[in-house]
C-alpha positions as CSV (number, residue, x, y, z in Angstrom):
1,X,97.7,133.9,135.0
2,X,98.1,135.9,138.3
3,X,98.1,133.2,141.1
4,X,96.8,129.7,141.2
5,X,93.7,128.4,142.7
6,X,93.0,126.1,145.2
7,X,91.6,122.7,144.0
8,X,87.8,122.4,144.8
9,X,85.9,120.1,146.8
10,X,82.0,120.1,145.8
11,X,79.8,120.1,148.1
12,X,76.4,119.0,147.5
13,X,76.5,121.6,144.0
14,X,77.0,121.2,140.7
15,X,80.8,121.0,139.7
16,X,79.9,123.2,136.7
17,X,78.5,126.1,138.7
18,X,81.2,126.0,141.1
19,X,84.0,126.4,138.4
20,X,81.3,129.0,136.9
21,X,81.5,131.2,140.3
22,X,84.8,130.4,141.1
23,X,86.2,131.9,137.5
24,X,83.7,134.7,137.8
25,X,84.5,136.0,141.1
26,X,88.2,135.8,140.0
27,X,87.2,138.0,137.3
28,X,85.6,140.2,139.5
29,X,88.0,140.7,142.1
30,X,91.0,141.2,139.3
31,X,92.6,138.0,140.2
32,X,92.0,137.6,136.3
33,X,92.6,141.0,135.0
34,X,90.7,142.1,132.0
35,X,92.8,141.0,128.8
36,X,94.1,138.1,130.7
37,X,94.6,134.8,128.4
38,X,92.4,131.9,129.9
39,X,93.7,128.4,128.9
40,X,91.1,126.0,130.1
41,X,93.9,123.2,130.6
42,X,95.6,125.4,132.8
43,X,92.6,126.4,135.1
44,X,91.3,122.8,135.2
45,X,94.6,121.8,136.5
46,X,94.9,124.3,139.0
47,X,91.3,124.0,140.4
48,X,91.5,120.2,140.1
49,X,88.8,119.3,137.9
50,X,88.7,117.9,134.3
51,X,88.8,120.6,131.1
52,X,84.9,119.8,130.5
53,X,83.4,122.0,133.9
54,X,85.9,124.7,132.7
55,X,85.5,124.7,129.2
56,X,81.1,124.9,130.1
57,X,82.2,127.6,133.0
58,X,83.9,129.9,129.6
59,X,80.9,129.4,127.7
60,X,78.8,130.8,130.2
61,X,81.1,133.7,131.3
62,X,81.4,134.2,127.2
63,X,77.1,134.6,127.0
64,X,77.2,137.1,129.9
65,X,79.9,139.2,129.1
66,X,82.6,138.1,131.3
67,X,85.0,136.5,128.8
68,X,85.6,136.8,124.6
69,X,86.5,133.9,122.6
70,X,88.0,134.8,119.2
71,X,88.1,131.3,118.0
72,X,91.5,129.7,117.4
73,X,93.0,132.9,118.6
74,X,92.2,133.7,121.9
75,X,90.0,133.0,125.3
76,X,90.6,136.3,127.5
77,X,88.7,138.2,130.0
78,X,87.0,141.0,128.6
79,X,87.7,144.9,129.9
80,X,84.6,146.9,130.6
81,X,83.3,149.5,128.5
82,X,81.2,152.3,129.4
83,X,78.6,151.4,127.1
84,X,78.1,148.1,128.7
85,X,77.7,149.7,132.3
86,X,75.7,152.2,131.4
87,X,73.0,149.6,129.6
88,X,73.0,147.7,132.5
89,X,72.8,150.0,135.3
90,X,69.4,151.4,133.5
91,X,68.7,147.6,133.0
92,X,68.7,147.1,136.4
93,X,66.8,149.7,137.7
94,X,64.1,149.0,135.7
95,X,64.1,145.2,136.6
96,X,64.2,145.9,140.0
97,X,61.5,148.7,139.3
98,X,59.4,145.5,138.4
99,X,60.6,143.0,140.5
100,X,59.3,145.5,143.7
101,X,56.3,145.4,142.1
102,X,56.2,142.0,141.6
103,X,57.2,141.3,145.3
104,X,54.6,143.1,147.1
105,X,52.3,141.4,145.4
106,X,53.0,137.9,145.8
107,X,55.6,137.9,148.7
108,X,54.7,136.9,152.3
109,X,54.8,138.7,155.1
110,X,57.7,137.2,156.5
111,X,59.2,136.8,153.0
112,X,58.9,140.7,152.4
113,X,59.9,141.5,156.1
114,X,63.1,139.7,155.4
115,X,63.7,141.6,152.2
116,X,62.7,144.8,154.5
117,X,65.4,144.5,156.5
118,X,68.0,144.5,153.8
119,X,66.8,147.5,152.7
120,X,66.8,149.2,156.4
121,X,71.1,148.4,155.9
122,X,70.4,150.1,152.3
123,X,69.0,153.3,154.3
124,X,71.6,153.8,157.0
125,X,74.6,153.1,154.8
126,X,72.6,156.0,152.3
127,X,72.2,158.4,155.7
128,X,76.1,158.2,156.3
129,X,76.9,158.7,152.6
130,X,79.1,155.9,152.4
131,X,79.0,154.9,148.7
132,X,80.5,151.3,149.1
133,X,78.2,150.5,151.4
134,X,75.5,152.2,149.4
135,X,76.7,149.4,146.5
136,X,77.3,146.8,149.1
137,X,73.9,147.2,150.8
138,X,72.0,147.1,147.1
139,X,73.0,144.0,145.9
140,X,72.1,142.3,149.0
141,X,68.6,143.8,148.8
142,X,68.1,143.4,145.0
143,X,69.3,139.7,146.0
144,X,65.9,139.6,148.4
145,X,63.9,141.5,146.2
146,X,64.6,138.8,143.3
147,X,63.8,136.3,145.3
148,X,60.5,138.0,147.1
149,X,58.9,138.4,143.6
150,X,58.5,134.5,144.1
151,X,58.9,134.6,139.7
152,X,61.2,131.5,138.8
153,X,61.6,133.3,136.0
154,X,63.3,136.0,137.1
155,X,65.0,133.9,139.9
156,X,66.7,132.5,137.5
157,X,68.2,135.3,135.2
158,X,69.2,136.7,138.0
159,X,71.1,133.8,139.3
160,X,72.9,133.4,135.8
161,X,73.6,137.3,134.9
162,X,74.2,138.0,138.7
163,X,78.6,138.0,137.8
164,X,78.1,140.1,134.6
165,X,75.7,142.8,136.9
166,X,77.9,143.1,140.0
167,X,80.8,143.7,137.2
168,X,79.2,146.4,135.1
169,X,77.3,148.5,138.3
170,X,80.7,148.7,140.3
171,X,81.6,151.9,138.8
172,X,78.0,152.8,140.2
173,X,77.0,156.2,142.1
174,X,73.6,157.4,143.6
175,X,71.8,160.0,141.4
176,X,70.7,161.7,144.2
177,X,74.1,163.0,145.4
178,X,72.5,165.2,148.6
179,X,72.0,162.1,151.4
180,X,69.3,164.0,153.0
181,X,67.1,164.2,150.3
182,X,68.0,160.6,148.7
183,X,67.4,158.7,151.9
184,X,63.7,160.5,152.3
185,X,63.3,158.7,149.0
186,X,64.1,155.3,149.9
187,X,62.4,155.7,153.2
188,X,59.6,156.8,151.2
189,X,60.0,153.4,149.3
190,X,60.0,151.7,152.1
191,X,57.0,152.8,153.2
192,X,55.5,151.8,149.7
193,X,56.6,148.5,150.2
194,X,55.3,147.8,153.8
195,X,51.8,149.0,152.5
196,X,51.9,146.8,149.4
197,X,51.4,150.1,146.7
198,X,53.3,148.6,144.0
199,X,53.1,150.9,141.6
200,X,54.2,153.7,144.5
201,X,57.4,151.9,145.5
202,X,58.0,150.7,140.9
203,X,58.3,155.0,140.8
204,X,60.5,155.6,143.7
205,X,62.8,153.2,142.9
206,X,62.7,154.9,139.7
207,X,63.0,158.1,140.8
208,X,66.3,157.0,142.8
209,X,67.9,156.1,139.7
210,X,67.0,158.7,137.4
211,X,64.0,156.7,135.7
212,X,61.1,158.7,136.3
């Protein structure tokens, strides 16, 4: 293990979800590097908790990717593979394809308005190029647009796969490397979505990730 963790103190959440998010966004940030050996007695003693939220936190990271069990062998963090990121970055871009389509047809004003403005931080941060907050930007508006589509459904996949997608679409680059023309696009989008064309703003997003 790289460093220790500071013991938790639940608040009003599940213990298991917090040992879930804690582990995974230890993963993600590298403070578990991929390969790493996870002993659950270990990580329950340095977050404070008993091995039963870690042990259910492993299983969970195992289902989405995060971690590989080779029983009576080994509990480690996995290492990406470019298969994996590649799968989920077309995953992703069709899901959200869906999910816009989805939102403009059962989100409220103010509910789409609120995903709307995400996207307007999606826009600027594509008009000055600047790729990490290009990635930055996107996951906050996929964030709104998951929750606009007003699908529990969906809501909830998201919530559950959200470690495993941040991991596997940090690697990620626009398609559209010229800013000019790629911004025109998701202004275009935008557009779509203010006047509700679902099927319009399903083909531009699309189109922005080399769907169409």
């Amino acid at each position: 293990m790289t460093i220790p963790f500071a013991p938790l103190a639940p608040r009003g959440t599940v213990l298991g979800d917090e040992v879930y998010a804690r582990l995974g966004e230890a993963i993600l940030s590298g403070s578990l590097a991929p390969g790493e050996r996870l002993r659950d007695h270990d990580l329950a003693e340095w977050l404070g908790v008993s091995r039963t939220p870690v042990r259910e936190a492993l299983q969970r990271l195992e289902r989405v990717g995060l971690v590989e069990v080779s029983p009576h062998r080994y509990t480690r963090v996995s290492t990406p593979n470019d298969k994996a990121q590649s799968d989920t970055l077309e995953f992703v871009a069709y899901l959200m394809g869906n999910a816009a389509r989805m939102a403009v047809l059962h989100a409220s004003d103010d509910v789409l308005d609120d995903a709307l403005a995400e996207l307007d931080a999606v826009i600027a941060a594509s008009r000055t190029d600047d790729y990490p907050a290009l990635l930055e930007t996107s996951h906050a508006f996929f964030a709104k647009l998951t929750r606009a589509t007003g699908n529990v459904a969906i809501i909830r996949f998201m919530r559950e796969a959200e470690l495993a997608i941040r991991r596997n679409v940090a690697t990620w680059r626009p398609l559209i490397e010229c800013p000019v023309g790629r911004t025109s696009t998701y202004e275009r989008f935008r557009e779509a979505m203010i006047q509700r064309d679902g099927p319009k703003a399903e083909a531009l997003l699309r189109e922005l990730h080399g769907l169409s």
